[in-house]
N, C-alpha and C positions, 0 to 999 in steps of 0.2 A: 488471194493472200496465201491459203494453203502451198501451190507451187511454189513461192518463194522463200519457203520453209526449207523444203527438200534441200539447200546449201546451209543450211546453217548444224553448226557444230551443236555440240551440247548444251554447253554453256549459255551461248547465243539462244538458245532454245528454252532455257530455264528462266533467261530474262525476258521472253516473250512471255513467255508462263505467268511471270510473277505480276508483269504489267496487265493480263490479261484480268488474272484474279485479284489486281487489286480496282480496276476498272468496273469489275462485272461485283467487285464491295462498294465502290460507289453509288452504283446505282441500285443495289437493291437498298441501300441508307436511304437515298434520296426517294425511292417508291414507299417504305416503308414509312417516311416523316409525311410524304404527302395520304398516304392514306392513314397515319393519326391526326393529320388535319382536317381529312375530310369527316372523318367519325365524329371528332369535336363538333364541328359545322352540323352536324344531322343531330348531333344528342342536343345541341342549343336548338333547335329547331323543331324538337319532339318536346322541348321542355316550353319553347314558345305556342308551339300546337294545345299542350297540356293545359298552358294555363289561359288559353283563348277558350279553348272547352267549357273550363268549370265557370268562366265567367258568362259563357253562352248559356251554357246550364240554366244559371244563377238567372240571367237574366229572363229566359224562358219559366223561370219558377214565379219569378216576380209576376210578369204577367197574366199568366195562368191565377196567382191570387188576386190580382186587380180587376180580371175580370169576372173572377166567383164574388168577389166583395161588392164589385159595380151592378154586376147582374142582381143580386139580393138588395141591393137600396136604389134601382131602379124601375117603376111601374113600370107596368103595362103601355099604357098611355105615353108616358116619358122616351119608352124603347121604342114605339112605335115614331113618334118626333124624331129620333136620334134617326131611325132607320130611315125616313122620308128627306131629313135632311143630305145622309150620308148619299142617297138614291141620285139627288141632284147636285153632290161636288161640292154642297155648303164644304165640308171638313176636305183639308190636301189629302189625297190618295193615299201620301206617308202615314197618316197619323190613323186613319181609321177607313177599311176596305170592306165591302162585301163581296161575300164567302160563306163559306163551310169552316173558318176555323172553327176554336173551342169556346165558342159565344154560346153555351147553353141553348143551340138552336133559333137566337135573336138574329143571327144573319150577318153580324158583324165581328171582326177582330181586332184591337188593339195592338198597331206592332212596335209604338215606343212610350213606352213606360215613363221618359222622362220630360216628354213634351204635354202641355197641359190643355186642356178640350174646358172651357167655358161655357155651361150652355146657357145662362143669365139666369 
């Protein structure tokens, strides 16, 4: 493109000019709109991140107190049932697993809080 400049008058040359920079305002508009869409897109995204957290939080709180409350009005004996049962897949995998979680050294951990364990 450059060499076909070299014939053009001045004028001719100021209308390149103008189409050039009104071209190269285009597109920095259009980069600019698409990168305040993208930042919206990532702050909605930090704010759905945000509130997955607190509610993971919350729900890691809960637990943690279901199983200080459970451990404390649970014998010995009873724990020892729960853990023989747990041993042989009586309880789904989901509901109750042995482990090292935070079972107070019982062997077992609770990982949904809103499913219910019967034990007659």
């Amino acid at each position: 493109m450059g060499d076909s400049l070299s014939a053009l008058n001045v004028k001719e040359l100021k209308q390149v000019e103008n189409r050039l920079e009104k071209a190269i305002s285009r597109i920095r508009s259009k980069k600019h709109e698409l990168l305040l869409a993208e930042i919206e897109s990532l702050q909605k995204t930090e704010i759905e991140l945000d509130n997955e957290s607190i509610y993971l939080r919350t729900k890691i709180a809960e637990v943690e107190r279901f199983q200080q409350h459970h451990h404390q009005m649970v014998s010995g004996t009873e724990m020892t049932a729960i853990e023989a049962l747990t041993s042989r897949n009586y309880f789904a995998h989901s509901i109750m697993t042995t482990g090292s979680g935070s079972g107070a050294g019982h062997g077992f951990s609770y990982s949904d809080p809103d499913k219910k364990t019967h034990l007659g």
